[in-house]
N, CA, C and O atoms as a Maestro MAE file, in Angstrom:
{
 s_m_m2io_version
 :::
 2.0.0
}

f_m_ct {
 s_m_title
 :::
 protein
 m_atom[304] {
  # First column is atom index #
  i_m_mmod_type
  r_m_x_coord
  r_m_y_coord
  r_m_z_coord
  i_m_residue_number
  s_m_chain_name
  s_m_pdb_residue_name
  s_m_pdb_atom_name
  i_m_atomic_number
  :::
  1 25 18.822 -5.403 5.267 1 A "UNK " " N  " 7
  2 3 18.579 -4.498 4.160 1 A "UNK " " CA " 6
  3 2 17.894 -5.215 3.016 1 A "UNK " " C  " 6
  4 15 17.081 -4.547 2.377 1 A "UNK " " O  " 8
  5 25 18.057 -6.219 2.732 2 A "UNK " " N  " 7
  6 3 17.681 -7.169 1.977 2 A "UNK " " CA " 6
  7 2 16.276 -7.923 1.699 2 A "UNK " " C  " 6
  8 15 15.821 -8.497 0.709 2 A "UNK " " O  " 8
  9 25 15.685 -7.620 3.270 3 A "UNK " " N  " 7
  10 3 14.258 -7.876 3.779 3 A "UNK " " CA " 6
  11 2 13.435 -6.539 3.606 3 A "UNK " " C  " 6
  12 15 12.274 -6.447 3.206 3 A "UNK " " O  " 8
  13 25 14.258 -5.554 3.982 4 A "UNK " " N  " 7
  14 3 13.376 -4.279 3.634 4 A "UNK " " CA " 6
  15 2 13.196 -4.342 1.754 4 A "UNK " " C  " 6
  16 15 12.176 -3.832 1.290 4 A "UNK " " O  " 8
  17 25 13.886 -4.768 1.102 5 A "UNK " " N  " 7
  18 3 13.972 -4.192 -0.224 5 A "UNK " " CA " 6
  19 2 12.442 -5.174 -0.681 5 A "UNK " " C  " 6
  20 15 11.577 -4.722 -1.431 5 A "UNK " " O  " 8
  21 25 12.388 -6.505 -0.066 6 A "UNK " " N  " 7
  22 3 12.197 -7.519 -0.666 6 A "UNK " " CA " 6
  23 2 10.080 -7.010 -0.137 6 A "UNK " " C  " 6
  24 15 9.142 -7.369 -0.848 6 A "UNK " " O  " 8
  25 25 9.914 -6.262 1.050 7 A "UNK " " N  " 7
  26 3 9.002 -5.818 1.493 7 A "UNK " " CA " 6
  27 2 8.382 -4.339 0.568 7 A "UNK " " C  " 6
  28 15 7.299 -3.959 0.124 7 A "UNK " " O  " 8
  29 25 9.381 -3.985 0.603 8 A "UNK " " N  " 7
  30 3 9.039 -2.729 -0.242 8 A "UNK " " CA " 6
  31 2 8.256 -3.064 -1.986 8 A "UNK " " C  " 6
  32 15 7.238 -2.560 -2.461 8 A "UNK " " O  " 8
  33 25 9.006 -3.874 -2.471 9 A "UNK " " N  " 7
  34 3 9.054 -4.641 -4.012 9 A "UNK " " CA " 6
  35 2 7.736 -5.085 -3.648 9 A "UNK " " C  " 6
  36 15 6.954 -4.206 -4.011 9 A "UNK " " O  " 8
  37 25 6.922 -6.341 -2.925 10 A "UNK " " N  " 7
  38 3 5.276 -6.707 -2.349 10 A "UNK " " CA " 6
  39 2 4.759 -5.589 -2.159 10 A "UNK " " C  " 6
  40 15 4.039 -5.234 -3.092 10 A "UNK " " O  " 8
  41 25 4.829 -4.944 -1.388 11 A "UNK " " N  " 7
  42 3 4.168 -3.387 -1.255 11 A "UNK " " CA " 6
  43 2 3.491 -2.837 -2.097 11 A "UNK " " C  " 6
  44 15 2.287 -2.597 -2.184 11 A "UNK " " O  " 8
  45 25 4.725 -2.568 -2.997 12 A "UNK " " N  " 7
  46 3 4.415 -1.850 -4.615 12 A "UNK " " CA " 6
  47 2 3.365 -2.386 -5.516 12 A "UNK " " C  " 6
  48 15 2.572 -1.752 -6.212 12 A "UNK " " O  " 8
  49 25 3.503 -3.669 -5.377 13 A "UNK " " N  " 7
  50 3 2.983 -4.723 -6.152 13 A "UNK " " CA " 6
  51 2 1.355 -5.087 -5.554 13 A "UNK " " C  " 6
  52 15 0.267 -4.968 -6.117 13 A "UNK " " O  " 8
  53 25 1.604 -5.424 -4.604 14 A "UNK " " N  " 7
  54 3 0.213 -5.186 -4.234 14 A "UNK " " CA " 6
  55 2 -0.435 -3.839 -4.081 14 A "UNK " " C  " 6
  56 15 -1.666 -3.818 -4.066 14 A "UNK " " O  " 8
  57 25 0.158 -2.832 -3.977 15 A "UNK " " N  " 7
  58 3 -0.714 -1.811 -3.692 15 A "UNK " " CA " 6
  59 2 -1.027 -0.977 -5.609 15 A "UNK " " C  " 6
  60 15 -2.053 -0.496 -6.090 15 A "UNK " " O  " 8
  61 25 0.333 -1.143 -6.185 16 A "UNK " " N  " 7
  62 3 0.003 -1.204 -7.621 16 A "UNK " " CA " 6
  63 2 -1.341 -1.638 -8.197 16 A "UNK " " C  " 6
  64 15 -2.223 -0.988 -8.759 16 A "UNK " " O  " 8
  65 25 -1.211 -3.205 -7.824 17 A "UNK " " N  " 7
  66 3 -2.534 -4.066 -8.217 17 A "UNK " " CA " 6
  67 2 -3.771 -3.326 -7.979 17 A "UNK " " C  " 6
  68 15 -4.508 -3.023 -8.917 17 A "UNK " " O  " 8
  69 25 -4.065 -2.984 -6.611 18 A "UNK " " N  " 7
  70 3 -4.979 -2.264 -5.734 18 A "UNK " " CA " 6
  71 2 -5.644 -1.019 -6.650 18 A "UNK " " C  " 6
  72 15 -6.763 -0.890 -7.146 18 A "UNK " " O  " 8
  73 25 -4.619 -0.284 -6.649 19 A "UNK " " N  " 7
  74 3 -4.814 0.884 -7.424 19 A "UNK " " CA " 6
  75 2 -5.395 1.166 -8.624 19 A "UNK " " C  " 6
  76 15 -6.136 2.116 -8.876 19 A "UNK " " O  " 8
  77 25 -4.972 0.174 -9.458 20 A "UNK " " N  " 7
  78 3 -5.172 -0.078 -11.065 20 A "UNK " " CA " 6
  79 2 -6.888 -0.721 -11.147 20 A "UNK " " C  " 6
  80 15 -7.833 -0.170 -11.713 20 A "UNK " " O  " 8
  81 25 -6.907 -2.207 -10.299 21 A "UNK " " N  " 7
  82 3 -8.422 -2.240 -9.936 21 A "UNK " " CA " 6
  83 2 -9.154 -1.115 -9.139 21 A "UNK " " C  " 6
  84 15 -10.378 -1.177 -9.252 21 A "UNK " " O  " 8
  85 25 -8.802 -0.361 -8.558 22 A "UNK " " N  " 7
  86 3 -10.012 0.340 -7.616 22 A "UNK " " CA " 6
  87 2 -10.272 1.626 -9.104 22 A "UNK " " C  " 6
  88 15 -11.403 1.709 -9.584 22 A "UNK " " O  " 8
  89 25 -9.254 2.409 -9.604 23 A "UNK " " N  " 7
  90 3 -9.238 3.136 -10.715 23 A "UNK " " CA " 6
  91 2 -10.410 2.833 -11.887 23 A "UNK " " C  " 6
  92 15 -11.313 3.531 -12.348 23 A "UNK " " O  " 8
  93 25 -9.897 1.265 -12.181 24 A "UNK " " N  " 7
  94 3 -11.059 0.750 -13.101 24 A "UNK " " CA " 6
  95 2 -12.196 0.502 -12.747 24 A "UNK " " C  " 6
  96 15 -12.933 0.057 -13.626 24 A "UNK " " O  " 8
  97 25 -12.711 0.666 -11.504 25 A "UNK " " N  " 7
  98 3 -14.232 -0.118 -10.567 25 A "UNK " " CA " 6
  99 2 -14.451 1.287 -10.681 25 A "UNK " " C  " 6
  100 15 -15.523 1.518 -11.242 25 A "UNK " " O  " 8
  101 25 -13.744 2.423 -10.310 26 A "UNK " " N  " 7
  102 3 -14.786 3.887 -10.360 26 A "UNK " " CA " 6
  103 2 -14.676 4.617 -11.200 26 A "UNK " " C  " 6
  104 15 -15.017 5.779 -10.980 26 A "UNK " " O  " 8
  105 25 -13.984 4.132 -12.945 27 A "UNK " " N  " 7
  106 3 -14.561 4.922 -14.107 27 A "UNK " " CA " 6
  107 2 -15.942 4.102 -14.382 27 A "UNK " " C  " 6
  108 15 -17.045 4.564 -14.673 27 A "UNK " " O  " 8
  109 25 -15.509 2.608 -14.183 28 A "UNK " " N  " 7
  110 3 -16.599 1.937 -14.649 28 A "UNK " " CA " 6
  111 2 -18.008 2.285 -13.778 28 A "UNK " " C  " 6
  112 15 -19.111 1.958 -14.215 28 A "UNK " " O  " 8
  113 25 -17.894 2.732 -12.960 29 A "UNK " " N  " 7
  114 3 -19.042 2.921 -11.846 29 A "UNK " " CA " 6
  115 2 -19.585 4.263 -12.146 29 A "UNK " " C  " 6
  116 15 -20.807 4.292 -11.999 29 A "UNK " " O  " 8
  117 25 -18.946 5.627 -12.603 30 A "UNK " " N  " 7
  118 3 -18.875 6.770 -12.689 30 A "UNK " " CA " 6
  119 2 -19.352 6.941 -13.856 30 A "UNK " " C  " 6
  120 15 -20.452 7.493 -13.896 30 A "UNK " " O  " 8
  121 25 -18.621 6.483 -15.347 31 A "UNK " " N  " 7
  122 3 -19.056 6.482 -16.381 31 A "UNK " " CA " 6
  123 2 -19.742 5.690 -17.304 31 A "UNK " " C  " 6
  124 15 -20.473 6.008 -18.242 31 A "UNK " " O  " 8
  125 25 -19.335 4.468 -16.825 32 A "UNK " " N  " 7
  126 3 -20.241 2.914 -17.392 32 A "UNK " " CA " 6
  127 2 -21.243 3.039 -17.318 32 A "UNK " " C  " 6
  128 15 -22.049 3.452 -18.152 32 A "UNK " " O  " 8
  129 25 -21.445 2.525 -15.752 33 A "UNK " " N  " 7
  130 3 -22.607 1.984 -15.724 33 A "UNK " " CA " 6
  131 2 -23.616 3.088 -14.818 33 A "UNK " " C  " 6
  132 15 -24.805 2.818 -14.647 33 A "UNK " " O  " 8
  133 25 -23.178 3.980 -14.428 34 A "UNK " " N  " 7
  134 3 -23.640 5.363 -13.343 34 A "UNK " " CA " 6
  135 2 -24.230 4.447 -12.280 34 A "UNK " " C  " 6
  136 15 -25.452 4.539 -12.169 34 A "UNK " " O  " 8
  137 25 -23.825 3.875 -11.749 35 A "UNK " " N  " 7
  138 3 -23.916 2.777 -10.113 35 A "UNK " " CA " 6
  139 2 -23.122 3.678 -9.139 35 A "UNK " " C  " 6
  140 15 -22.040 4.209 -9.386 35 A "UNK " " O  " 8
  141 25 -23.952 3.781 -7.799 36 A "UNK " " N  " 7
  142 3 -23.059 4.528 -6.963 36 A "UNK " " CA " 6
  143 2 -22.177 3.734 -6.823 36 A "UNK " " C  " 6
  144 15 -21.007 3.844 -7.191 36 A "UNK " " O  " 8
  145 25 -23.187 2.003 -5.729 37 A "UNK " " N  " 7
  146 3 -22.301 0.953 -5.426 37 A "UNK " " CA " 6
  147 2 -20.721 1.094 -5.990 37 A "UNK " " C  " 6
  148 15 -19.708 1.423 -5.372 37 A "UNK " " O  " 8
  149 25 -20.893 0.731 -7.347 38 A "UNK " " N  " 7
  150 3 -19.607 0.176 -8.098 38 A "UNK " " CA " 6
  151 2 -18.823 1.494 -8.089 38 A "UNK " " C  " 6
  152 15 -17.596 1.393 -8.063 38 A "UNK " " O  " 8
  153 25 -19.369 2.711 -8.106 39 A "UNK " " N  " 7
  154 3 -17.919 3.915 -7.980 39 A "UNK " " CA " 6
  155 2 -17.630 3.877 -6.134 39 A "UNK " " C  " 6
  156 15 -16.518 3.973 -5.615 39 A "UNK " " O  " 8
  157 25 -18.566 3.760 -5.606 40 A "UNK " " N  " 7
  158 3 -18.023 3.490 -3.987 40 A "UNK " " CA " 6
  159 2 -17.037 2.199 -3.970 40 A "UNK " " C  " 6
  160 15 -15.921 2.271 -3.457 40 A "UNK " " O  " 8
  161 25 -17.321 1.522 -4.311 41 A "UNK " " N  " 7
  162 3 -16.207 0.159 -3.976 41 A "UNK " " CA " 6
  163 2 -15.210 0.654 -4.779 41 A "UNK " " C  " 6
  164 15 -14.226 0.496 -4.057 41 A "UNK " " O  " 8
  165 25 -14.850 1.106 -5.712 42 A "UNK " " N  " 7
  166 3 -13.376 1.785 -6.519 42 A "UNK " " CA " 6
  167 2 -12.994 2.725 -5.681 42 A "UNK " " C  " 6
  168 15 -11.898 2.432 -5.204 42 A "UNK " " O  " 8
  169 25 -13.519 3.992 -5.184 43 A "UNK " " N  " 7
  170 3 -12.921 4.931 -4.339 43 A "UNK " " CA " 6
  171 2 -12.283 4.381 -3.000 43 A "UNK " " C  " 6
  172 15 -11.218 4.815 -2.561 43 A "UNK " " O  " 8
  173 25 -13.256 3.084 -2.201 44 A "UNK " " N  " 7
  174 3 -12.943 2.528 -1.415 44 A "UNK " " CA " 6
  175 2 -11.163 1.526 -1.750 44 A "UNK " " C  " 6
  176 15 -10.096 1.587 -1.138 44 A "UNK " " O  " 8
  177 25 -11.490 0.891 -2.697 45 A "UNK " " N  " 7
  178 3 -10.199 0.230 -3.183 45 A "UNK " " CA " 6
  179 2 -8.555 1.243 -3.232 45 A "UNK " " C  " 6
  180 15 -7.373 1.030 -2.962 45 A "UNK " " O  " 8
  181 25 -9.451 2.481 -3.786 46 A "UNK " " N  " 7
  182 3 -8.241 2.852 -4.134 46 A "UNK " " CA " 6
  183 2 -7.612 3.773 -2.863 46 A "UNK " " C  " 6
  184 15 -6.518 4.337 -2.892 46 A "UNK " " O  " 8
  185 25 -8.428 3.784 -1.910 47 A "UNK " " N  " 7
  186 3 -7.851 4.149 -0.125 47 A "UNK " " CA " 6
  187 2 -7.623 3.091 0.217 47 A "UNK " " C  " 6
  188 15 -6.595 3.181 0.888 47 A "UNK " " O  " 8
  189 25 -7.843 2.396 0.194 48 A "UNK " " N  " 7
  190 3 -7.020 1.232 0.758 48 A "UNK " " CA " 6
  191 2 -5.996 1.023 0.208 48 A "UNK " " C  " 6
  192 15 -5.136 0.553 0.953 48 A "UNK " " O  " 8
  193 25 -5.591 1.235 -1.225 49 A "UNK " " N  " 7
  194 3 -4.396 0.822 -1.288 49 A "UNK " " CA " 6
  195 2 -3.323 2.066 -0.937 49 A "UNK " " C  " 6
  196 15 -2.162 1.826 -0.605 49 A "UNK " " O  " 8
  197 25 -3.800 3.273 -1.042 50 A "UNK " " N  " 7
  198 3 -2.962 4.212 -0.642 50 A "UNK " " CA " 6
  199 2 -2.658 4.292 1.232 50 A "UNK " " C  " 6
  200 15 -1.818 4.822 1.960 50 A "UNK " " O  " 8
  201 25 -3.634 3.605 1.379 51 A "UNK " " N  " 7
  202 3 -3.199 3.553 3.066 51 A "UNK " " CA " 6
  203 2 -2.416 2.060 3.846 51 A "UNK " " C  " 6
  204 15 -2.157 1.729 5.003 51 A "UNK " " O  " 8
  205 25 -2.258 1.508 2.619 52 A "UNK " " N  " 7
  206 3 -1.535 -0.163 2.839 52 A "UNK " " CA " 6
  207 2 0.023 0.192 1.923 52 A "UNK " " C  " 6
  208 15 1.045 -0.494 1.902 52 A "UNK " " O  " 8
  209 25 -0.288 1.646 1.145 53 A "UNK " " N  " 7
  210 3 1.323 1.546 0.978 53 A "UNK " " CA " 6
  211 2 1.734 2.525 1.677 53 A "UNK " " C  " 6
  212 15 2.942 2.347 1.523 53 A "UNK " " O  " 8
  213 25 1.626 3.763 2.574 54 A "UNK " " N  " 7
  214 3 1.805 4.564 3.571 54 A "UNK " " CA " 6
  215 2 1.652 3.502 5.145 54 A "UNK " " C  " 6
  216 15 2.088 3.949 6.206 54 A "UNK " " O  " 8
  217 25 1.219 2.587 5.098 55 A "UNK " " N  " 7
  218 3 1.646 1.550 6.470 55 A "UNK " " CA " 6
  219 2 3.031 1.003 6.171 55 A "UNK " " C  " 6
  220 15 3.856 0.875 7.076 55 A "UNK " " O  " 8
  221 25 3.367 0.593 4.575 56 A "UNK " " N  " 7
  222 3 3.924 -0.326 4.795 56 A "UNK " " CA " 6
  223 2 5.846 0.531 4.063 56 A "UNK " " C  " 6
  224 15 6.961 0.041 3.886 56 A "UNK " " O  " 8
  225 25 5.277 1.883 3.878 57 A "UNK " " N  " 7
  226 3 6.593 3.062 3.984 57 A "UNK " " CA " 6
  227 2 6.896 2.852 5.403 57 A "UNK " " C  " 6
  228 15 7.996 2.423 5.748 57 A "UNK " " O  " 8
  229 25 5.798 3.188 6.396 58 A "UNK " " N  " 7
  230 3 6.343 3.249 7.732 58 A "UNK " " CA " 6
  231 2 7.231 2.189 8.591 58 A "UNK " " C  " 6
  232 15 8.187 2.311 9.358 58 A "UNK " " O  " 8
  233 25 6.491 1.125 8.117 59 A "UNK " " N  " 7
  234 3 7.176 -0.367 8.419 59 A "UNK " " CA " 6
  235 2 8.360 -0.462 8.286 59 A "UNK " " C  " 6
  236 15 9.072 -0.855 9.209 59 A "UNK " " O  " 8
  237 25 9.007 0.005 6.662 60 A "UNK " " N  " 7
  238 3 10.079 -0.053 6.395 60 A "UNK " " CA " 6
  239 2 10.681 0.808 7.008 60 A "UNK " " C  " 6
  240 15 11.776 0.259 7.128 60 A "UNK " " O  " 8
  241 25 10.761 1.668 7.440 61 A "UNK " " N  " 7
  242 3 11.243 3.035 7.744 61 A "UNK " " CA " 6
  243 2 11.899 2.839 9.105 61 A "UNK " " C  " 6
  244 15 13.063 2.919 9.498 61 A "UNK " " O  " 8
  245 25 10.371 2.464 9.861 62 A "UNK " " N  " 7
  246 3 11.029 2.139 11.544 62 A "UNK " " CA " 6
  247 2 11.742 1.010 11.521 62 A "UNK " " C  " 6
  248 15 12.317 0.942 12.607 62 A "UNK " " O  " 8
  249 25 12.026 0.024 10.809 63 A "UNK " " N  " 7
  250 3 12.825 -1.125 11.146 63 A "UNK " " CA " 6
  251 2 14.373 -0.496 10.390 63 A "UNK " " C  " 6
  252 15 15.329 -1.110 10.864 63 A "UNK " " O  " 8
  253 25 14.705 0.335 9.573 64 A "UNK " " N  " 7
  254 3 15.551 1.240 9.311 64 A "UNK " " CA " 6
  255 2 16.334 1.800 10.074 64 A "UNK " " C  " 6
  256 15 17.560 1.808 10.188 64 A "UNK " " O  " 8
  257 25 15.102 2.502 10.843 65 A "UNK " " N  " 7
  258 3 16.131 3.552 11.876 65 A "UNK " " CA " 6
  259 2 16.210 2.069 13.276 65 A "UNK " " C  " 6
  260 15 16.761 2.281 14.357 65 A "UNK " " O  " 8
  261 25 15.825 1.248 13.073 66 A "UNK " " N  " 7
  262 3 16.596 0.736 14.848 66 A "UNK " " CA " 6
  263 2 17.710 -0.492 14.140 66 A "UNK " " C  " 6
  264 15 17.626 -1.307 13.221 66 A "UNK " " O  " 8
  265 25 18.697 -0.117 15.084 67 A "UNK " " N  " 7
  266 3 20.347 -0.601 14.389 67 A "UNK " " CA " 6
  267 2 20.505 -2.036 15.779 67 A "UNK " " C  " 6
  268 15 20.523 -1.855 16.997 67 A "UNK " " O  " 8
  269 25 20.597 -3.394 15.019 68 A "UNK " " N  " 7
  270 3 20.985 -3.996 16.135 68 A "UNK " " CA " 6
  271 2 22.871 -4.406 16.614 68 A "UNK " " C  " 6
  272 15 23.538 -5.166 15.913 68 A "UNK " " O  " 8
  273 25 23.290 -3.905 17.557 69 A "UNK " " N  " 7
  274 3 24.654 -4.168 18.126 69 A "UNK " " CA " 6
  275 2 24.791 -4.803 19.101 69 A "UNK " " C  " 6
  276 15 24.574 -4.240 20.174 69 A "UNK " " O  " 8
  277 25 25.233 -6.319 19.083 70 A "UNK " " N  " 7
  278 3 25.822 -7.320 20.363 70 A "UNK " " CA " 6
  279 2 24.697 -7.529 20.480 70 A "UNK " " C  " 6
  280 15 24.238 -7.402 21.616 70 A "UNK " " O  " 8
  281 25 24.012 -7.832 19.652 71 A "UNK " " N  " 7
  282 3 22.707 -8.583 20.329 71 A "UNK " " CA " 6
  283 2 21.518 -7.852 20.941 71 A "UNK " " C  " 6
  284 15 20.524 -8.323 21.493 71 A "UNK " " O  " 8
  285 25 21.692 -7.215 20.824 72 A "UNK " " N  " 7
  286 3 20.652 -5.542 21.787 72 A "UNK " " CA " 6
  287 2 20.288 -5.048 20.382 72 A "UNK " " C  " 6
  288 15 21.149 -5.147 19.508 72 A "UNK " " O  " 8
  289 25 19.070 -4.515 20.079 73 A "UNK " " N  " 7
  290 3 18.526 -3.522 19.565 73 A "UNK " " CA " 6
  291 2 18.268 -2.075 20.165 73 A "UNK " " C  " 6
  292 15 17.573 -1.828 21.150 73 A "UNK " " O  " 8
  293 25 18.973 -1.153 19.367 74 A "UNK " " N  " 7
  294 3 18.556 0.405 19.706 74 A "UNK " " CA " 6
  295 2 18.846 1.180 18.626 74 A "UNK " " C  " 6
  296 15 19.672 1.093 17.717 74 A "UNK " " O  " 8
  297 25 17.815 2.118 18.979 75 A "UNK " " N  " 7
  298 3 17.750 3.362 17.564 75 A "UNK " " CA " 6
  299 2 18.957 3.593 17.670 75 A "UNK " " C  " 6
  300 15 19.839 3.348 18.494 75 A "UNK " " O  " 8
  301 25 18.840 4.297 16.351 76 A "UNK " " N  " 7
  302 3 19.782 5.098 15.637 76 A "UNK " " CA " 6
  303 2 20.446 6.607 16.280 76 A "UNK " " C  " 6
  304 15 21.256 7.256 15.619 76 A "UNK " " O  " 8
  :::
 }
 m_bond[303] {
  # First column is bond index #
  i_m_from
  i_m_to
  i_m_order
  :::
  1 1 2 1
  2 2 3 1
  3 3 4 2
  4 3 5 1
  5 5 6 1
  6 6 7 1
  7 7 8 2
  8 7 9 1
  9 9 10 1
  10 10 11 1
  11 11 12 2
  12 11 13 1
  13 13 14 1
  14 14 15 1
  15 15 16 2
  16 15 17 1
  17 17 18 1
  18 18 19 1
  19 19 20 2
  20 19 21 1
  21 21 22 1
  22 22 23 1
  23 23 24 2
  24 23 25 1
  25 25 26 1
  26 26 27 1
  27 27 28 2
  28 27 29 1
  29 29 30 1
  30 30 31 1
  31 31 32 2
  32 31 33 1
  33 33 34 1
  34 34 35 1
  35 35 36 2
  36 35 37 1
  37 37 38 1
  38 38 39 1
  39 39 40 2
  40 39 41 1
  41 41 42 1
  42 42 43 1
  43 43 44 2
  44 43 45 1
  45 45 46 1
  46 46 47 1
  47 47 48 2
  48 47 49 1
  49 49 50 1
  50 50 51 1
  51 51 52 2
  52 51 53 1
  53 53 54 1
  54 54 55 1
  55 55 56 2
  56 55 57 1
  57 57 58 1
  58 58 59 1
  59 59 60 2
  60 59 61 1
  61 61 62 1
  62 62 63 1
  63 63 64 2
  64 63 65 1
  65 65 66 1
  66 66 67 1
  67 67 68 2
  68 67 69 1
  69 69 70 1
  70 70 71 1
  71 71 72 2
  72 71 73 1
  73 73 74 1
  74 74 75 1
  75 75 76 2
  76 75 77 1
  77 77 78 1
  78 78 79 1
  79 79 80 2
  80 79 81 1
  81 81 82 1
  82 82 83 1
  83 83 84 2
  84 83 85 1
  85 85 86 1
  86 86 87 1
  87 87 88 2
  88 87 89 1
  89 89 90 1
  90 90 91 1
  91 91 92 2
  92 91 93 1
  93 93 94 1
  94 94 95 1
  95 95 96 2
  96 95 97 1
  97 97 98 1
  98 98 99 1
  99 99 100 2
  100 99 101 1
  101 101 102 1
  102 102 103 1
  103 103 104 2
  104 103 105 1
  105 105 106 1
  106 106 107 1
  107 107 108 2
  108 107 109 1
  109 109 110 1
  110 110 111 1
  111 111 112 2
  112 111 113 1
  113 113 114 1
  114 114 115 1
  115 115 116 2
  116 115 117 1
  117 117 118 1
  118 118 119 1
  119 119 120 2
  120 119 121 1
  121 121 122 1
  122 122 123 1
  123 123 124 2
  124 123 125 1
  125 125 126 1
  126 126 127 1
  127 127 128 2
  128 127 129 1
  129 129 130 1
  130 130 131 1
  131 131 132 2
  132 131 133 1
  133 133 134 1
  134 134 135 1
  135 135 136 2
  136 135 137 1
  137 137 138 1
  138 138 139 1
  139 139 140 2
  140 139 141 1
  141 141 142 1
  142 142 143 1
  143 143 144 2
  144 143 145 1
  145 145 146 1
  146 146 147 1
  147 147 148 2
  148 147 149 1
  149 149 150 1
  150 150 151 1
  151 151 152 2
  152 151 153 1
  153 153 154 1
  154 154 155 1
  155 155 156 2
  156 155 157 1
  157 157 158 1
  158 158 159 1
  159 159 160 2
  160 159 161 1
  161 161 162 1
  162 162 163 1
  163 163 164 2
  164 163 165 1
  165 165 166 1
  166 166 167 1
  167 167 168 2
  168 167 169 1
  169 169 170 1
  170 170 171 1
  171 171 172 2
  172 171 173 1
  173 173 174 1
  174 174 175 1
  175 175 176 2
  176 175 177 1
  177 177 178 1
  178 178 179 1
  179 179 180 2
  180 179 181 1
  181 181 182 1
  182 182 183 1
  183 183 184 2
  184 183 185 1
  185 185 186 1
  186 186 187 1
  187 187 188 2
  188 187 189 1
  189 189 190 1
  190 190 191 1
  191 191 192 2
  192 191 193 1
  193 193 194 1
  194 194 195 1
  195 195 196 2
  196 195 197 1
  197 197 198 1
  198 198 199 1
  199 199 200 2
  200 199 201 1
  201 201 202 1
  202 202 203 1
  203 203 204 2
  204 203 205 1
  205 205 206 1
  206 206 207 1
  207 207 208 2
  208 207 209 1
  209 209 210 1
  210 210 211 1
  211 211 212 2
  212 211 213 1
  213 213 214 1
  214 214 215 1
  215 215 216 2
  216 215 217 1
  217 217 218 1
  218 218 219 1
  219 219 220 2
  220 219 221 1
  221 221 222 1
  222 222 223 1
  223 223 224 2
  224 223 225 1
  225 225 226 1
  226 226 227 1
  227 227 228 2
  228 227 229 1
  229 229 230 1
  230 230 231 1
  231 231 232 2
  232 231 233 1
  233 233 234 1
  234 234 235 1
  235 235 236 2
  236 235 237 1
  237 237 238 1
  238 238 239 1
  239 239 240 2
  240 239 241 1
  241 241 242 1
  242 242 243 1
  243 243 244 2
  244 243 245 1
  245 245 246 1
  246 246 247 1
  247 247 248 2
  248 247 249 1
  249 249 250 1
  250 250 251 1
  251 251 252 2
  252 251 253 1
  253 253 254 1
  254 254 255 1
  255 255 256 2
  256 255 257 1
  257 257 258 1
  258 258 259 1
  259 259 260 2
  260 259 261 1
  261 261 262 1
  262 262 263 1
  263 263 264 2
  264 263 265 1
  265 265 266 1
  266 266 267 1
  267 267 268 2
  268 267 269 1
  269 269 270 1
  270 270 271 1
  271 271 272 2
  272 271 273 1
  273 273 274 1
  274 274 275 1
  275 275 276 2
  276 275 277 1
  277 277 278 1
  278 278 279 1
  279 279 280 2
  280 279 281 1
  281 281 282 1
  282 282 283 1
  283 283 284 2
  284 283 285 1
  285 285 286 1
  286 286 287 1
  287 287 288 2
  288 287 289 1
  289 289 290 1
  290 290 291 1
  291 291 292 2
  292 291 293 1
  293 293 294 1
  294 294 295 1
  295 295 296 2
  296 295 297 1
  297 297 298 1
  298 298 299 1
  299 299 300 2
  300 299 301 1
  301 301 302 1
  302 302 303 1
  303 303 304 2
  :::
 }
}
């Protein structure tokens, strides 16, 4: 439980990070400087981070539901 929390907390954090830069690359791209480039690499950033924290919900999730007893692993 302790490993999930500690995965979840990186997650956030990196995908936080992610978010906040890709946000700022496509006002700045959109309204700055009117560059497609630079609003494509922000829209791009900011799917990636929404799809690196929806991998890494799932991660946590399936190692959740499987319970290990006597040494054997099996779901829940």
């Amino acid at each position: 439980m302790d490993v999930n929390r500690k995965v979840l907390k990186a997650i956030s954090y990196i995908c936080g990070t992610l978010l906040i830069i890709g946000t700022a690359l496509f006002f700045y791209g959109y309204f700055g400087s009117g560059s497609a480039e630079v609003t494509g690499i922000g829209i791009g950033t900011v799917m990636g981070a929404s799809f690196i924290f929806i991998m890494g919900i799932f991660l946590v999730a399936t190692e959740e539901s499987i319970q290990e007893k006597n040494g054997k692993r099996q779901l829940l």
